[in-house]
mmCIF file as Biopython writes it, N, C-alpha, C and O atoms, coordinates in Angstrom:
data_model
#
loop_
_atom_site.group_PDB
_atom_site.id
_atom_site.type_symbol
_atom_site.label_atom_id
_atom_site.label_alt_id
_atom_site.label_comp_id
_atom_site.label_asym_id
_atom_site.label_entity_id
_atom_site.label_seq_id
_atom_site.pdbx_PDB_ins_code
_atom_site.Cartn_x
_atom_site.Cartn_y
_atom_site.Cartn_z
_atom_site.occupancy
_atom_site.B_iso_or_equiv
_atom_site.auth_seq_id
_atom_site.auth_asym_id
_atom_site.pdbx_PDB_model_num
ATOM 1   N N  . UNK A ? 1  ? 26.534 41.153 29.463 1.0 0.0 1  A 1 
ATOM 2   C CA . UNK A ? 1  ? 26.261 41.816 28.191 1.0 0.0 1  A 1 
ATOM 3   C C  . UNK A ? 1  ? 27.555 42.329 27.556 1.0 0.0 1  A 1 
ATOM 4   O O  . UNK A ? 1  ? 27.782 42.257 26.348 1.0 0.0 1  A 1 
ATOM 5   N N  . UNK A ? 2  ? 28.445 42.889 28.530 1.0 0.0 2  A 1 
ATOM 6   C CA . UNK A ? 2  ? 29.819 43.421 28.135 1.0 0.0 2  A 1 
ATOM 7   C C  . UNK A ? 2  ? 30.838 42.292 27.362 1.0 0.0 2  A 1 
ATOM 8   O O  . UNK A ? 2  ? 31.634 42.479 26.441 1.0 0.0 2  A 1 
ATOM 9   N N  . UNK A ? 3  ? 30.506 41.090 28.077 1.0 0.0 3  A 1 
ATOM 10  C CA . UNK A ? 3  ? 31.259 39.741 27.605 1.0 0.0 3  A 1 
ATOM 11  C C  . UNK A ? 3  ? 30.898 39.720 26.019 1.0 0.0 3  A 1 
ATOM 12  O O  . UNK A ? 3  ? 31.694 40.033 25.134 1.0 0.0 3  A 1 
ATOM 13  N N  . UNK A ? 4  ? 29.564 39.299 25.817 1.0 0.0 4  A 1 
ATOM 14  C CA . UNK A ? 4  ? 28.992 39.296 24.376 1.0 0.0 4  A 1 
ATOM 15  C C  . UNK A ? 4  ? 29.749 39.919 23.344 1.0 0.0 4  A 1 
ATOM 16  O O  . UNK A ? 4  ? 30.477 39.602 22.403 1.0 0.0 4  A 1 
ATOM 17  N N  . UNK A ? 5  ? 29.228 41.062 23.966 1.0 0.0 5  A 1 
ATOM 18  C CA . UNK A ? 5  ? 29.953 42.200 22.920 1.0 0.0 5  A 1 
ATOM 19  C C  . UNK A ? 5  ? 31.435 41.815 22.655 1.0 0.0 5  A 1 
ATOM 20  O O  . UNK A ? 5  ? 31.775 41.683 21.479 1.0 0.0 5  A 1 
ATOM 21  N N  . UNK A ? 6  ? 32.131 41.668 23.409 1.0 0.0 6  A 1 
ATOM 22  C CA . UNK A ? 6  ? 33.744 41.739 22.955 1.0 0.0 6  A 1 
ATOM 23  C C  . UNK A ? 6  ? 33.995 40.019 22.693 1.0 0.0 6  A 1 
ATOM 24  O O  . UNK A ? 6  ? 35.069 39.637 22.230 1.0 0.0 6  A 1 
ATOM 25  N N  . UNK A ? 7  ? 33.207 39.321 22.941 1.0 0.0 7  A 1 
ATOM 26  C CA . UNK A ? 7  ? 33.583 38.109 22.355 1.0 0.0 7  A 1 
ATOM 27  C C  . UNK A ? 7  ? 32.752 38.086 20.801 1.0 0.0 7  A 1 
ATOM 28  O O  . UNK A ? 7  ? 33.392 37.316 20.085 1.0 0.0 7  A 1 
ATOM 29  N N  . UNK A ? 8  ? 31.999 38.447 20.317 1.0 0.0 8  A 1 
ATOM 30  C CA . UNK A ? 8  ? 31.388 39.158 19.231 1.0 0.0 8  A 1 
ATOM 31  C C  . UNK A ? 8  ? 32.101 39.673 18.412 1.0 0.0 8  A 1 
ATOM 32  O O  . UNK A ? 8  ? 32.267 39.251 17.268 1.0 0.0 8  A 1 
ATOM 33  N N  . UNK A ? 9  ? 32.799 41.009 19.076 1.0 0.0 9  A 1 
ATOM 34  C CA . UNK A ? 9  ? 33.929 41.247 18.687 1.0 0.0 9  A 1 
ATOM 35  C C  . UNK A ? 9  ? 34.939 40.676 17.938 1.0 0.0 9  A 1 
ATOM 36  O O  . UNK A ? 9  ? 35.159 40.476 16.744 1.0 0.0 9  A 1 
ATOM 37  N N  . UNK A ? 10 ? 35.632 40.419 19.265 1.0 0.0 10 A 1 
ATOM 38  C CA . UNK A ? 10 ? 37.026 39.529 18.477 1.0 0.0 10 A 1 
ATOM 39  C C  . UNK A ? 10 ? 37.243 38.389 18.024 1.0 0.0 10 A 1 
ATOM 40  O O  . UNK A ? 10 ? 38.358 37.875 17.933 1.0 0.0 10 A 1 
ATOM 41  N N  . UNK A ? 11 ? 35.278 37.457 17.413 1.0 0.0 11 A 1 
ATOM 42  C CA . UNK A ? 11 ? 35.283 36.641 16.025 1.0 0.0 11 A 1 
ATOM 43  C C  . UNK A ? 11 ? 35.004 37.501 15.161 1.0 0.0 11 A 1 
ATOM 44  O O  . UNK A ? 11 ? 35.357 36.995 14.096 1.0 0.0 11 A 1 
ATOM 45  N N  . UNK A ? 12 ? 34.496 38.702 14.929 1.0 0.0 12 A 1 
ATOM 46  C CA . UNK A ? 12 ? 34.811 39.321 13.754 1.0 0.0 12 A 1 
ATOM 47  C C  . UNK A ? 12 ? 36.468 39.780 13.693 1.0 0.0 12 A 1 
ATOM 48  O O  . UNK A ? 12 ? 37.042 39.755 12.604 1.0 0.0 12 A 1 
ATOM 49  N N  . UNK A ? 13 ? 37.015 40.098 14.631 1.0 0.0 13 A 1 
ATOM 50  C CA . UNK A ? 13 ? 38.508 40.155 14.286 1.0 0.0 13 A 1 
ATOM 51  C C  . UNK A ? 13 ? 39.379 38.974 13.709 1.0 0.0 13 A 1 
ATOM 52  O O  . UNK A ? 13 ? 40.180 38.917 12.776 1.0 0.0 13 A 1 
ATOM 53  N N  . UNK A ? 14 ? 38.871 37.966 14.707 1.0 0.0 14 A 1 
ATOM 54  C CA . UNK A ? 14 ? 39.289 36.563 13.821 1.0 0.0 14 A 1 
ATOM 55  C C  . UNK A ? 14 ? 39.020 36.380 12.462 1.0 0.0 14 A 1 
ATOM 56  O O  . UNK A ? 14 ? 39.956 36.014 11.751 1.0 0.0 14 A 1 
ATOM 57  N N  . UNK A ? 15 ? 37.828 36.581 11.924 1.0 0.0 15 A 1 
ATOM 58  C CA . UNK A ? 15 ? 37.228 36.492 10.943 1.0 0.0 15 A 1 
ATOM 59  C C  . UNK A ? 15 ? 37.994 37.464 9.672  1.0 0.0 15 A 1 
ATOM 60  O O  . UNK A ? 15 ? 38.013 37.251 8.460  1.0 0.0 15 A 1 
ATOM 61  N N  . UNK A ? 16 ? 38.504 38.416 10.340 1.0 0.0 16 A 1 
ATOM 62  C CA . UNK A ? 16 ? 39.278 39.732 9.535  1.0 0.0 16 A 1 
ATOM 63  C C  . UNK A ? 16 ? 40.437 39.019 9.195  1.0 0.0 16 A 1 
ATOM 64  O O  . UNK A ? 16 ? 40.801 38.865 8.029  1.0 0.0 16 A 1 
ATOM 65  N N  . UNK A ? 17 ? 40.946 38.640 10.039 1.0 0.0 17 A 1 
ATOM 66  C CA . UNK A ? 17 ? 42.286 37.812 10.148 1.0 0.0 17 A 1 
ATOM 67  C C  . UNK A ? 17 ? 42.374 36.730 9.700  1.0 0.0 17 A 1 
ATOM 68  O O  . UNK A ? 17 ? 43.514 36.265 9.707  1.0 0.0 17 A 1 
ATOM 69  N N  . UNK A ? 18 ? 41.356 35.933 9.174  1.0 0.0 18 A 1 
ATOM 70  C CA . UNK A ? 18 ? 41.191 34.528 8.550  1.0 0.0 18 A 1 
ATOM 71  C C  . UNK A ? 18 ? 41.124 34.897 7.490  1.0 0.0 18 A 1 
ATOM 72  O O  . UNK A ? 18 ? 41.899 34.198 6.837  1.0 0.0 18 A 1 
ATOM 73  N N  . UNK A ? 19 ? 40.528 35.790 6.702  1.0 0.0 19 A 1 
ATOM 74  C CA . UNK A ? 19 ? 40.197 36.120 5.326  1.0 0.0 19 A 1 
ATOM 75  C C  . UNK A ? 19 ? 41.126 36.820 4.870  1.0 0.0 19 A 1 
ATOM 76  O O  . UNK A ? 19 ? 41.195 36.714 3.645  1.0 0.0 19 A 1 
ATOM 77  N N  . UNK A ? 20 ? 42.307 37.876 5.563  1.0 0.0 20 A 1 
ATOM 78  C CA . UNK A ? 20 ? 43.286 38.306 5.400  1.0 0.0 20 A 1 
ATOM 79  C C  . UNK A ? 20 ? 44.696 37.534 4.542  1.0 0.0 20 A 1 
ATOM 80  O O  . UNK A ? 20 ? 45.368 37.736 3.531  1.0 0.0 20 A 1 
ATOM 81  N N  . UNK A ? 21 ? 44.594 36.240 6.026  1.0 0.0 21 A 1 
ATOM 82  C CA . UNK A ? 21 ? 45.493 34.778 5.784  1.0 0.0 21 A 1 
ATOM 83  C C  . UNK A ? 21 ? 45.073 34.285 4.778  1.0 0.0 21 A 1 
ATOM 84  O O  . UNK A ? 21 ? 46.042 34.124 4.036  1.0 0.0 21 A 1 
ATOM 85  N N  . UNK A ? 22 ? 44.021 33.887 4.229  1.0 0.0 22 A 1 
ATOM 86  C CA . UNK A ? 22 ? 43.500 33.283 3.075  1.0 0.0 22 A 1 
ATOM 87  C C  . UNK A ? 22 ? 43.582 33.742 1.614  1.0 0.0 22 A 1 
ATOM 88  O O  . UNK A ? 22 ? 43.442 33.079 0.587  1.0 0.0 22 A 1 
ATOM 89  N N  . UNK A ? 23 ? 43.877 35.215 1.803  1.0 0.0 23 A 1 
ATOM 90  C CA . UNK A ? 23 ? 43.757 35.868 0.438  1.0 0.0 23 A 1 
ATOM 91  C C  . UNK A ? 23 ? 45.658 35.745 0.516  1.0 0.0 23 A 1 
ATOM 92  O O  . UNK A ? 23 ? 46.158 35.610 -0.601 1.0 0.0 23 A 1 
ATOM 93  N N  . UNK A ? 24 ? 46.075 35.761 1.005  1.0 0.0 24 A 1 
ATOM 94  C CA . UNK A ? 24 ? 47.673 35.942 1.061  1.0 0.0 24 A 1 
ATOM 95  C C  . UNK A ? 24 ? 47.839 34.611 -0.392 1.0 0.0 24 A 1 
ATOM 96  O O  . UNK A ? 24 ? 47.122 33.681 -0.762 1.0 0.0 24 A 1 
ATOM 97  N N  . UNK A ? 25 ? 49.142 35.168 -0.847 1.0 0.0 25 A 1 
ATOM 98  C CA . UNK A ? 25 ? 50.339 34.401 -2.070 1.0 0.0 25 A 1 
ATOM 99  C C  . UNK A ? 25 ? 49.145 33.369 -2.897 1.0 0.0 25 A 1 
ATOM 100 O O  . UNK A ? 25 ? 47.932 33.440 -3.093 1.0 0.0 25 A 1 
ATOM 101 N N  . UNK A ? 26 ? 50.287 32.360 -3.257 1.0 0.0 26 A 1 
ATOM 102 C CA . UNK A ? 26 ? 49.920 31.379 -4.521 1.0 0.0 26 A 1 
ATOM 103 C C  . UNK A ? 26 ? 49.175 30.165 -3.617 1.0 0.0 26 A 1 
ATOM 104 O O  . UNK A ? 26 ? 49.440 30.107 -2.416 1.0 0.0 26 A 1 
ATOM 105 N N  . UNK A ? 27 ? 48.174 29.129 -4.255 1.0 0.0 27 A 1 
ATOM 106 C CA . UNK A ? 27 ? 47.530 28.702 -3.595 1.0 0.0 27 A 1 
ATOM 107 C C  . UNK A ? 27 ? 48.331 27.458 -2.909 1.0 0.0 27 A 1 
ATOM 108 O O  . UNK A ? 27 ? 47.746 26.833 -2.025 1.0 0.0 27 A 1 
ATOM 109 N N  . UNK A ? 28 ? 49.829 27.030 -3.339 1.0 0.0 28 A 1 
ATOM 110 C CA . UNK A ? 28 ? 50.402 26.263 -1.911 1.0 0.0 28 A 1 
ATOM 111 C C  . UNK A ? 28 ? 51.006 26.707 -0.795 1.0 0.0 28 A 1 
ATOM 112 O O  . UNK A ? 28 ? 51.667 25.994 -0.040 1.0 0.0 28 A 1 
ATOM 113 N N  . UNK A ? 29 ? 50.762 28.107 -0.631 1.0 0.0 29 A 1 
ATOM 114 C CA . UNK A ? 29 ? 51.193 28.522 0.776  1.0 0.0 29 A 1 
ATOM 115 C C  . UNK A ? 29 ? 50.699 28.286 1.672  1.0 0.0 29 A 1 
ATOM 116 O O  . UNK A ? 29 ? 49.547 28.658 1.897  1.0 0.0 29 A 1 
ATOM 117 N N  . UNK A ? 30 ? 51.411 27.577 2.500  1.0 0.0 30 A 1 
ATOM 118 C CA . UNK A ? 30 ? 50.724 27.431 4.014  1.0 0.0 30 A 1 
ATOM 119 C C  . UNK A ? 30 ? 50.101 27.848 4.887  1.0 0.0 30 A 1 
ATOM 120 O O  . UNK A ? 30 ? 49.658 27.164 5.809  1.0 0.0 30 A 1 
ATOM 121 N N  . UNK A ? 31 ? 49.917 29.407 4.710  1.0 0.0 31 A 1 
ATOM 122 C CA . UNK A ? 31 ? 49.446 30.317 5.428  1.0 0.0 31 A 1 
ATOM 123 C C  . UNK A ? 31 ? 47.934 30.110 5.015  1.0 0.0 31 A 1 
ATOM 124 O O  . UNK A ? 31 ? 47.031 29.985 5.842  1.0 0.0 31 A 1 
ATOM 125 N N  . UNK A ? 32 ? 47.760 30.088 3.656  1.0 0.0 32 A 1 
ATOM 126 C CA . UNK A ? 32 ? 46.676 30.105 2.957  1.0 0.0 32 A 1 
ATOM 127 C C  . UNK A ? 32 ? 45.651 28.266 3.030  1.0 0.0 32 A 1 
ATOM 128 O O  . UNK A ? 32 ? 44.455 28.001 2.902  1.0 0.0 32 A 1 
ATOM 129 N N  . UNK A ? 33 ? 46.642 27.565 3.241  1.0 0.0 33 A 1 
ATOM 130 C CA . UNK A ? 33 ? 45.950 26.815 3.358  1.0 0.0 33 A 1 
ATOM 131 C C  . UNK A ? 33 ? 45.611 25.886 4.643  1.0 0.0 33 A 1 
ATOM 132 O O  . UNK A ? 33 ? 44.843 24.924 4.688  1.0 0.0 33 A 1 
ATOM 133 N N  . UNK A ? 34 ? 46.263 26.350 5.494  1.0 0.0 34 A 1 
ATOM 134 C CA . UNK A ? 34 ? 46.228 25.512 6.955  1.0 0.0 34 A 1 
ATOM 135 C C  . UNK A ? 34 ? 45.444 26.481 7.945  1.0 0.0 34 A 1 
ATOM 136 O O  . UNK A ? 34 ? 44.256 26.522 8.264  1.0 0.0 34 A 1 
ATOM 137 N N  . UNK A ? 35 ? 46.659 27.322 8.350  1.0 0.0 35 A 1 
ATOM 138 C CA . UNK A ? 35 ? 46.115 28.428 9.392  1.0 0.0 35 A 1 
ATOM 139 C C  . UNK A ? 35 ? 45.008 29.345 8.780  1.0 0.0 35 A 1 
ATOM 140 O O  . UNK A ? 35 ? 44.548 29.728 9.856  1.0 0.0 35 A 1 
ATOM 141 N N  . UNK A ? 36 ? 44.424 29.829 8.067  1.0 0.0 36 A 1 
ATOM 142 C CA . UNK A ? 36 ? 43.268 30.825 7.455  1.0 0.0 36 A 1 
ATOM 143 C C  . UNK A ? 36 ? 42.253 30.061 7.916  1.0 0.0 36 A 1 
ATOM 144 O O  . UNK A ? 36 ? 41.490 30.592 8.723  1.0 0.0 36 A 1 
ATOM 145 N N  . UNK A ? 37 ? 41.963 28.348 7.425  1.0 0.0 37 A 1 
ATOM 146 C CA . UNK A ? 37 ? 41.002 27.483 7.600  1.0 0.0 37 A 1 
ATOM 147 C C  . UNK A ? 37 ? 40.809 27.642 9.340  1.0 0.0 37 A 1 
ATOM 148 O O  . UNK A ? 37 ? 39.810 28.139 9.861  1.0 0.0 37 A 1 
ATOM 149 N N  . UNK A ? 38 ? 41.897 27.149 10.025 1.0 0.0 38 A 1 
ATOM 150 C CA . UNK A ? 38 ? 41.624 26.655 11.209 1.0 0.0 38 A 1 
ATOM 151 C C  . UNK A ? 38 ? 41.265 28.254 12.164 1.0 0.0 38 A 1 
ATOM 152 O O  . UNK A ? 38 ? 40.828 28.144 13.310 1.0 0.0 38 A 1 
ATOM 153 N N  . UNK A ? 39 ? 41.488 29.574 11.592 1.0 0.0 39 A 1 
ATOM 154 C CA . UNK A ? 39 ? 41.243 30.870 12.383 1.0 0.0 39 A 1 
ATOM 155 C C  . UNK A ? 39 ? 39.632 30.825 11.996 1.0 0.0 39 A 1 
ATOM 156 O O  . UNK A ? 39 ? 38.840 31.251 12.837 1.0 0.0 39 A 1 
ATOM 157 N N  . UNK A ? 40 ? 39.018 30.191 10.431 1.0 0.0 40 A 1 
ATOM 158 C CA . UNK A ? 40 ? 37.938 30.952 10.097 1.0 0.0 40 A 1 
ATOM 159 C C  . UNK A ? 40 ? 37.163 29.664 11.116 1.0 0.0 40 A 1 
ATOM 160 O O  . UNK A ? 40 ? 36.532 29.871 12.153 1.0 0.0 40 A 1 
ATOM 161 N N  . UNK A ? 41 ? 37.374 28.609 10.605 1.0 0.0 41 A 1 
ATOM 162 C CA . UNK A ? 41 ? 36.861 27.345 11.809 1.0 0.0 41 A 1 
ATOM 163 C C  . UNK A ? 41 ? 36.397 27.800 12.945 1.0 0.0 41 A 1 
ATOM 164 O O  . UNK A ? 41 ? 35.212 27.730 13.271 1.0 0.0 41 A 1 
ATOM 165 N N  . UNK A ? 42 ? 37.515 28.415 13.785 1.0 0.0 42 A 1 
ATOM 166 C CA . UNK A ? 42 ? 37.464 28.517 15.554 1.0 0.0 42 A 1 
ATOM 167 C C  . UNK A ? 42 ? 36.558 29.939 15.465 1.0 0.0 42 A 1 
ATOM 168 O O  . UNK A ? 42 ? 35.660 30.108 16.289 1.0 0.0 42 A 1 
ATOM 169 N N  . UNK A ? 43 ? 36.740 30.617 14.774 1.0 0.0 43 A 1 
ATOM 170 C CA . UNK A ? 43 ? 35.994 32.226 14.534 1.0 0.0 43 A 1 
ATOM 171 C C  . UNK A ? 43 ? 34.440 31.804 14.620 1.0 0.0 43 A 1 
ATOM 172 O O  . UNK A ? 43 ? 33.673 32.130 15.526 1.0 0.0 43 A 1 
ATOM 173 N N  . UNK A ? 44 ? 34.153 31.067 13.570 1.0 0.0 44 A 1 
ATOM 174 C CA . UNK A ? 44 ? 32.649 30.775 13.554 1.0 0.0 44 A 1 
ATOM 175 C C  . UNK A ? 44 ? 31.851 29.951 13.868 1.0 0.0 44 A 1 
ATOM 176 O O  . UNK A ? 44 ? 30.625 30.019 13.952 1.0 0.0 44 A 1 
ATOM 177 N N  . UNK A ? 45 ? 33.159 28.430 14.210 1.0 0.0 45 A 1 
ATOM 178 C CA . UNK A ? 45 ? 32.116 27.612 15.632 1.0 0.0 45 A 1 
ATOM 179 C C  . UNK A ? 45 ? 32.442 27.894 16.961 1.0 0.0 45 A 1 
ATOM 180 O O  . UNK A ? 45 ? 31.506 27.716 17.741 1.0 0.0 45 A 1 
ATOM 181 N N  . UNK A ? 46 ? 33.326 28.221 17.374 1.0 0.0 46 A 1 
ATOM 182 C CA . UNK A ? 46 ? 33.466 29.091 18.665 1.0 0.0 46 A 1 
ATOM 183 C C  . UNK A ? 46 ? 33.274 29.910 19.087 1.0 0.0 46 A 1 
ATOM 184 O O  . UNK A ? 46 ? 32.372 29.893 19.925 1.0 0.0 46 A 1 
ATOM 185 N N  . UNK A ? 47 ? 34.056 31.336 18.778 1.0 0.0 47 A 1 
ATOM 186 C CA . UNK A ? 47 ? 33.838 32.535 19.759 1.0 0.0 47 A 1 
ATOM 187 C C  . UNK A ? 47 ? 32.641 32.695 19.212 1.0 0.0 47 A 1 
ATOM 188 O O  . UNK A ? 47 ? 31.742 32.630 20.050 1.0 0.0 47 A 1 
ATOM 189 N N  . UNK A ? 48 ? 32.208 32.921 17.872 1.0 0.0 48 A 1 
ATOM 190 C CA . UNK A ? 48 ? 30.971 33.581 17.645 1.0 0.0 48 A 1 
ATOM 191 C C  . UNK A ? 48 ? 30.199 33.395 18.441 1.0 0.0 48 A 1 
ATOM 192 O O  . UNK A ? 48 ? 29.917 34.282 19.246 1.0 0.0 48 A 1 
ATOM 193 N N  . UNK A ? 49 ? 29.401 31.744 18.478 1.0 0.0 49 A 1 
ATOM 194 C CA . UNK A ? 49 ? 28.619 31.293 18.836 1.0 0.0 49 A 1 
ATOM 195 C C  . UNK A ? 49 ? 28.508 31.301 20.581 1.0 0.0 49 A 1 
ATOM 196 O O  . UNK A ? 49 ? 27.535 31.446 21.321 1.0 0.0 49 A 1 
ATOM 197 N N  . UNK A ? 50 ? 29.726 31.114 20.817 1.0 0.0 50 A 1 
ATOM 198 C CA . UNK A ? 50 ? 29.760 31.640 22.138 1.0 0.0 50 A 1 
ATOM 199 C C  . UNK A ? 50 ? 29.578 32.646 22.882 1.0 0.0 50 A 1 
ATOM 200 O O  . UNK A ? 50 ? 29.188 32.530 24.044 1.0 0.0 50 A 1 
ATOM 201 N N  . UNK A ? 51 ? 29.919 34.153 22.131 1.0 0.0 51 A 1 
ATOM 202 C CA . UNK A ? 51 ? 29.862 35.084 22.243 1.0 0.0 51 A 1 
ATOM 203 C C  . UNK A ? 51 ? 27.902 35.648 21.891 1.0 0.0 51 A 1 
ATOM 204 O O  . UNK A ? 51 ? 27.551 36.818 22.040 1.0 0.0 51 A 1 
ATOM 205 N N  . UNK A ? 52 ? 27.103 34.724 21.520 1.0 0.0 52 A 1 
ATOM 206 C CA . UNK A ? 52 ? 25.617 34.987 21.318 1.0 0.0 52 A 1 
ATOM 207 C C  . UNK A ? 52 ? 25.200 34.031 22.381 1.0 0.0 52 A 1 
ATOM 208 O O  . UNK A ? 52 ? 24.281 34.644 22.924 1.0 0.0 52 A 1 
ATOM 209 N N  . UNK A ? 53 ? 25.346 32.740 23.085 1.0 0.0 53 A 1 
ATOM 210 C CA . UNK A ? 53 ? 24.518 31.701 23.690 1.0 0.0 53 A 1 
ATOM 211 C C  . UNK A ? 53 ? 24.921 32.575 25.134 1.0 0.0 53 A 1 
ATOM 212 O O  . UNK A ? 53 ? 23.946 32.797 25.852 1.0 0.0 53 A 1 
ATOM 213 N N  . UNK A ? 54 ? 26.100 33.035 25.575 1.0 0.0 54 A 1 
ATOM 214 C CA . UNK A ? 54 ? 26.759 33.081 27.059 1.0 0.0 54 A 1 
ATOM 215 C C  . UNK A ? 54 ? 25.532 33.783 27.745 1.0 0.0 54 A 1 
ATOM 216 O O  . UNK A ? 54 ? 24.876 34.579 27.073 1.0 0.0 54 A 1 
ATOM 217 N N  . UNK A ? 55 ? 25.247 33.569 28.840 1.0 0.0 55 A 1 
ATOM 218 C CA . UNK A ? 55 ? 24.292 33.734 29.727 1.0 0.0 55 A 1 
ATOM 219 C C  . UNK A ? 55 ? 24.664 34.715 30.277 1.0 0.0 55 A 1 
ATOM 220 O O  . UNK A ? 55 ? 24.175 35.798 29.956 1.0 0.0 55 A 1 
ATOM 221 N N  . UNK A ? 56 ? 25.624 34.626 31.250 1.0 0.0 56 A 1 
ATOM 222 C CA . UNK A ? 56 ? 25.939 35.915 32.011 1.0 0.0 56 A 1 
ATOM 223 C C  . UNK A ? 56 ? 24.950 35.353 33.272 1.0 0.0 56 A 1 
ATOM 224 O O  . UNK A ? 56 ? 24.513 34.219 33.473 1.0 0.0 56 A 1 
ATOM 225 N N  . UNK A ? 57 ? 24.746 36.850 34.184 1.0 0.0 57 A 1 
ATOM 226 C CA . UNK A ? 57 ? 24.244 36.768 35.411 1.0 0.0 57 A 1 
ATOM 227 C C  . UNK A ? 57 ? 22.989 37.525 35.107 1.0 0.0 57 A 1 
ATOM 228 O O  . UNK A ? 57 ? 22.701 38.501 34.416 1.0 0.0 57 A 1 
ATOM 229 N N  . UNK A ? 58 ? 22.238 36.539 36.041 1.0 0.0 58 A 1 
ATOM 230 C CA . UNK A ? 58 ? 21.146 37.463 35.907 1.0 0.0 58 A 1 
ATOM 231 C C  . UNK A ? 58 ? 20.487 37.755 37.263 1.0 0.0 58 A 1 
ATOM 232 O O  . UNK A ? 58 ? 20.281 37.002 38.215 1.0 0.0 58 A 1 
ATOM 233 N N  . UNK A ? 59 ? 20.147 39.371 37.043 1.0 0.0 59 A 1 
ATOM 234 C CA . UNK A ? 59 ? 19.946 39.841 38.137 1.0 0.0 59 A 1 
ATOM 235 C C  . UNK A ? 59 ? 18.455 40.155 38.886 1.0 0.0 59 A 1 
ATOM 236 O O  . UNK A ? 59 ? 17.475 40.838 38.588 1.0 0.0 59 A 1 
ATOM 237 N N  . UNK A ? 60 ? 18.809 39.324 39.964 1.0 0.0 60 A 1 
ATOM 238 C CA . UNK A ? 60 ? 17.447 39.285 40.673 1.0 0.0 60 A 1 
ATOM 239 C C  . UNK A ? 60 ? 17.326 39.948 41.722 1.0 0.0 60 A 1 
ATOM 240 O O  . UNK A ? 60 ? 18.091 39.596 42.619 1.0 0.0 60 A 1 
ATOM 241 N N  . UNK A ? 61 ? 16.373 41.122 42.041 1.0 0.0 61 A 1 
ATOM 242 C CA . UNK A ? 61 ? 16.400 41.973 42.874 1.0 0.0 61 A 1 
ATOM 243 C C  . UNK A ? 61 ? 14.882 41.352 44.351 1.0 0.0 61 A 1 
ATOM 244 O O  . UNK A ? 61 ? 14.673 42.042 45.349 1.0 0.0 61 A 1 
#
């Protein structure tokens, strides 16, 4: 459950950080157009999704 949470987490930090990169300078900056894409990409088909499916252990008494 602890995993979730902080992988949850830090795609909304990604996500902070993608939209951050994206709003940056004029629209041929590189920042804005390469890396923003590929942070918001990995933010919302990865950790997110990962951070909701992960199983964890489950405990059987």
């Amino acid at each position: 459950m602890k995993k979730n949470i902080l992988l949850v987490a830090f795609g909304a930090l990604l996500l902070v950080v993608g939209f951050f990169c994206l709003a940056q300078g004029p629209a041929e900056n590189p920042i804005s157009l390469t890396v923003a894409p590929i942070i918001l990409v990995f933010a919302y088909l990865v950790v997110i999704p990962i951070g909701i499916l992960w199983g964890g252990k489950s405990q059987k008494k």
